[in-house]
TORKOL-4160 file (C-alpha; in steps of 0.2 Angstrom, whole numbers, padded with zeros to 4 digits, m for minus):
168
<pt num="1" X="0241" Y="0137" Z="m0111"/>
<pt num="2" X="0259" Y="0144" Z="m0114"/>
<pt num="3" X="0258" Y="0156" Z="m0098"/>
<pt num="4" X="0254" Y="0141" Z="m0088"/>
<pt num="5" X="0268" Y="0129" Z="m0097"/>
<pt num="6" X="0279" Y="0144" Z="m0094"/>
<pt num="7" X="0276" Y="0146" Z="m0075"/>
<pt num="8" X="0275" Y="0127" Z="m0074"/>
<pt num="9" X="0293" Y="0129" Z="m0082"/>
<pt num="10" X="0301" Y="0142" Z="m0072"/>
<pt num="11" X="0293" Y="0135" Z="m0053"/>
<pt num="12" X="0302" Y="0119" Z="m0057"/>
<pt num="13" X="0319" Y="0129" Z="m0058"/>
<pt num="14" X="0316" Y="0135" Z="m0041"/>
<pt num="15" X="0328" Y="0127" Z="m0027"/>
<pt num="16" X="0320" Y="0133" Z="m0012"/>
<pt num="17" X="0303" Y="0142" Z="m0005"/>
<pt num="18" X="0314" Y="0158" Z="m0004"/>
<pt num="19" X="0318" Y="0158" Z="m0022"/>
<pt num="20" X="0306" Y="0170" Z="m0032"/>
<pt num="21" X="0301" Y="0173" Z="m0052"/>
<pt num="22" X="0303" Y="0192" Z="m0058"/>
<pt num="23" X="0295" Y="0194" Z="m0073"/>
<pt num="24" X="0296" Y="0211" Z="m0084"/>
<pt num="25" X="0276" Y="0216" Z="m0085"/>
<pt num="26" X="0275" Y="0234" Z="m0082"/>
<pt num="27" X="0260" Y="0248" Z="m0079"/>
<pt num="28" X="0257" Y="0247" Z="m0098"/>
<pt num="29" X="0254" Y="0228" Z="m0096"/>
<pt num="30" X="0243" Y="0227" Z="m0083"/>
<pt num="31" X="0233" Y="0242" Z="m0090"/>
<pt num="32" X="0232" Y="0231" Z="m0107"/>
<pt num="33" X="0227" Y="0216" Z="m0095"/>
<pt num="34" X="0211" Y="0224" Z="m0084"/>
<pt num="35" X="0204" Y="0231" Z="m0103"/>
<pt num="36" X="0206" Y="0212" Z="m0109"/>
<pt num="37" X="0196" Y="0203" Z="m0096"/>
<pt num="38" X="0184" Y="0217" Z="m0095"/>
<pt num="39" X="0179" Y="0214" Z="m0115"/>
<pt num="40" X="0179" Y="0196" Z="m0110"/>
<pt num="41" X="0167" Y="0198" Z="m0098"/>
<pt num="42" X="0179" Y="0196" Z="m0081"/>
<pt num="43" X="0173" Y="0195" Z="m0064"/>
<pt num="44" X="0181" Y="0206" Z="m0048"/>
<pt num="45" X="0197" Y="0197" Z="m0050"/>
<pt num="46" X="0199" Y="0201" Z="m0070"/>
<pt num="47" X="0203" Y="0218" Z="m0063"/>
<pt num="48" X="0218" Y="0213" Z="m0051"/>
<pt num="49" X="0230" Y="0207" Z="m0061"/>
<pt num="50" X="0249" Y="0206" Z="m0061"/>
<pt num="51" X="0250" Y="0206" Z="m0043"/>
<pt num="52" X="0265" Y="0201" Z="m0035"/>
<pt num="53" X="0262" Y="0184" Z="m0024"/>
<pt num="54" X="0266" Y="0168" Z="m0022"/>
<pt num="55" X="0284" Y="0165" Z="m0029"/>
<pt num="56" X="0282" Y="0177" Z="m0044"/>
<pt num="57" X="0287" Y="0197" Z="m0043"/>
<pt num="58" X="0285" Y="0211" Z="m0053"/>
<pt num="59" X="0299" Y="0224" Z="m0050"/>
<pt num="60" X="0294" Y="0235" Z="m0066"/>
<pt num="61" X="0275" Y="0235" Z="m0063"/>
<pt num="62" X="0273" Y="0251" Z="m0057"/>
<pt num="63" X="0285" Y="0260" Z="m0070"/>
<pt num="64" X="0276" Y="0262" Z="m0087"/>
<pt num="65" X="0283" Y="0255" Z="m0106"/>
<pt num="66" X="0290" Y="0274" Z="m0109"/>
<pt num="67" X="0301" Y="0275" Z="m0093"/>
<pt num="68" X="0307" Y="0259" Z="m0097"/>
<pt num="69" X="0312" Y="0264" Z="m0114"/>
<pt num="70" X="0318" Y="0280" Z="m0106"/>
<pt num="71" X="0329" Y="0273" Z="m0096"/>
<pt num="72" X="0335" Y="0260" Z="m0107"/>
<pt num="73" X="0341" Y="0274" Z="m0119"/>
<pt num="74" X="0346" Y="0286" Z="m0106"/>
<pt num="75" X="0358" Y="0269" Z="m0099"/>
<pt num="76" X="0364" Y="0264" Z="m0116"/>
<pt num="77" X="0354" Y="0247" Z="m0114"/>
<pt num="78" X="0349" Y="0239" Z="m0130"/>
<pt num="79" X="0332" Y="0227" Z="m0132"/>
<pt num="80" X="0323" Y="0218" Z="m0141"/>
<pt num="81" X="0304" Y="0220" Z="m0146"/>
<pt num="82" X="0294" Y="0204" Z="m0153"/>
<pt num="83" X="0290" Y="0207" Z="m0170"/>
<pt num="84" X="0274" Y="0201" Z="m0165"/>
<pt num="85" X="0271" Y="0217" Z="m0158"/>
<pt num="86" X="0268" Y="0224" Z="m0173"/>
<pt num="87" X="0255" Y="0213" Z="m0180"/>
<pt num="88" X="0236" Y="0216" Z="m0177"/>
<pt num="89" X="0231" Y="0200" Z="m0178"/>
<pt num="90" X="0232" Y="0196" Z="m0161"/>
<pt num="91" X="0218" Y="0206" Z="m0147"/>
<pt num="92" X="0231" Y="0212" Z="m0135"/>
<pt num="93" X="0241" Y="0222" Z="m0150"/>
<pt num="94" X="0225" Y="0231" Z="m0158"/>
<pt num="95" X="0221" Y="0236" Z="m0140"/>
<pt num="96" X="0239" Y="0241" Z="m0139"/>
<pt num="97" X="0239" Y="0249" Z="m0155"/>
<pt num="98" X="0221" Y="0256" Z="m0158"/>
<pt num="99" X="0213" Y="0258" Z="m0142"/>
<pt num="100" X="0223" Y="0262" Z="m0127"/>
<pt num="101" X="0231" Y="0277" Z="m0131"/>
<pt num="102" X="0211" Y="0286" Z="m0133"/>
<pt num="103" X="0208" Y="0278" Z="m0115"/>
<pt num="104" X="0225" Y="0281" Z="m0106"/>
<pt num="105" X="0219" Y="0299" Z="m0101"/>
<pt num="106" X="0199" Y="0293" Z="m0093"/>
<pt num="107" X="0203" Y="0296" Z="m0077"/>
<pt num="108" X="0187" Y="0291" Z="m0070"/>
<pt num="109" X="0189" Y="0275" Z="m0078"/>
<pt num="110" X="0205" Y="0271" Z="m0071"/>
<pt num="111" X="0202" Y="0277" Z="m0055"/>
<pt num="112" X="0186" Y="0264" Z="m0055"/>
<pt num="113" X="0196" Y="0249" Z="m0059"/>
<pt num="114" X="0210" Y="0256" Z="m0046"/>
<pt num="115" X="0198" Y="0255" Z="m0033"/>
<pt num="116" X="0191" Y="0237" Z="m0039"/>
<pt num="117" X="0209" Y="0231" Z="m0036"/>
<pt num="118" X="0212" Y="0240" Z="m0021"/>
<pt num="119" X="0196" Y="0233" Z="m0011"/>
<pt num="120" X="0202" Y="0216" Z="m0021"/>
<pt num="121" X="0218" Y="0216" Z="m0012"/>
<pt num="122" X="0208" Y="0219" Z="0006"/>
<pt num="123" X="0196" Y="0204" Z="0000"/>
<pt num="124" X="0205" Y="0192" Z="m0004"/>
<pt num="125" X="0214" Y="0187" Z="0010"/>
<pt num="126" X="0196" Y="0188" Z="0021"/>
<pt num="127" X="0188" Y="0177" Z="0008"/>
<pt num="128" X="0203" Y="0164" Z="0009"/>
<pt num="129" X="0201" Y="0164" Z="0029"/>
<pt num="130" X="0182" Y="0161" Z="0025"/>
<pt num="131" X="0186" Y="0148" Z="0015"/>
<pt num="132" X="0199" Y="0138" Z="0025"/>
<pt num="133" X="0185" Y="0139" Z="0039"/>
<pt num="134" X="0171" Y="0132" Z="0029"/>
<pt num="135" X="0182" Y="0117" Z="0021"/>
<pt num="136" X="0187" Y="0099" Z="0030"/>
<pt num="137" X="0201" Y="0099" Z="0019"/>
<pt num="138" X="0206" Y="0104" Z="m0002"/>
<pt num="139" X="0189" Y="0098" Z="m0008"/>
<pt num="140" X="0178" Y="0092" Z="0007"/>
<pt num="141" X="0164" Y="0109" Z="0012"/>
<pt num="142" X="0156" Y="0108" Z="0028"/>
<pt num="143" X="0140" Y="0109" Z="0022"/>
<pt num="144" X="0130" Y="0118" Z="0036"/>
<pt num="145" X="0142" Y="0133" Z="0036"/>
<pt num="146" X="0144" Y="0134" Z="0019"/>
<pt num="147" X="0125" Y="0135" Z="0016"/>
<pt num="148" X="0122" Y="0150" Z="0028"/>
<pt num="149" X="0134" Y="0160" Z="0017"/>
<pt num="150" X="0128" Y="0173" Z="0004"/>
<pt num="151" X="0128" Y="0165" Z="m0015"/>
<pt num="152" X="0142" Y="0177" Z="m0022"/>
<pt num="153" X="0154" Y="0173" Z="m0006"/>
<pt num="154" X="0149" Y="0154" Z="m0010"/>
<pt num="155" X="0154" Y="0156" Z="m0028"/>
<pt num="156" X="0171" Y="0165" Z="m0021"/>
<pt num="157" X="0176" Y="0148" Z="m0011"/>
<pt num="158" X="0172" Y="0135" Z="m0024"/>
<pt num="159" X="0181" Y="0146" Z="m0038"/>
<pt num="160" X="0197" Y="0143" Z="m0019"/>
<pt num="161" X="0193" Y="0127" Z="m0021"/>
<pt num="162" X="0195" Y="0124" Z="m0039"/>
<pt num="163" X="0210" Y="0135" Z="m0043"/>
<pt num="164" X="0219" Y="0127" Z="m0030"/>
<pt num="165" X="0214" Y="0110" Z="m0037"/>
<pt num="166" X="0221" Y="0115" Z="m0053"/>
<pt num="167" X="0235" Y="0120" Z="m0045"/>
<pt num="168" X="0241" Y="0103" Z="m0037"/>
């Protein structure tokens, strides 16, 4: 509910369509992100997180928590770290804490979610165009069409449907 106030926030400071939102989330974040939706039981999408689209960019998304801090000391910049952070009562921090640093080295695990995302980034888009040819308009299915599609690829465009329903 915060994320979505936030964004809801920060789109509203936007002038123009060619105004963009950088946020900070690096490697370490969207790593932390893909092992959360997994435990919650994500779909395909769970794994491609924290992508850059729409209005929103992620300049520091392929540079991990370390090279930040590395370059932050090495360039005399000071932070701050929410004292949050340290506290294990929240699922994102125990994974931080307990958890990722005895998966960061599976490569094989890694290299499986990579190519979930990858093939997500080539999806997406296909299924989008589907979907525009199988809707009248935002929440009107041509029926026919939509009927002769496999149930997962159905499932895909009402999921288009509803997010962009939320999204108005």
């Amino acid at each position: 509910t915060a994320r979505k106030a936030r964004f809801v926030f920060l789109r509203s400071l936007l002038e123009n369509h060619d105004d963009r939102i950088a946020t900070a989330h690096h490697f370490d974040d969207k790593r932390e992100t893909q092992i959360i939706n997994l435990i919650r039981g994500t779909n395909r999408k769970g794994l491609s997180v924290l992508q850059n689209k729409n209005q929103i960019i992620r300049p520091l998304i392929n540079k991990t928590k370390l090279e930040i801090y590395e370059y932050a000391s090495k360039n005399n910049l000071e932070w701050v770290e929410d004292s949050t952070n340290q506290s294990d009562d929240y699922l994102r921090n125990r994974l931080r804490r307990n958890v990722m640093p005895t998966i960061t080295d599976d490569k094989k695990l890694w290299t499986t979610i990579d190519n979930v995302d990858r093939i997500n980034t080539q999806v997406d888009p296909l299924l989008e165009e589907l979907a525009k040819n199988v809707l009248v308009n935002k929440n009107t299915i041509k029926r026919e069409l939509y009927r002769r599609l496999p149930v997962l690829i159905r499932l895909n465009i009402l999921q288009l449907i509803y997010t962009e329903l939320l999204n108005e």
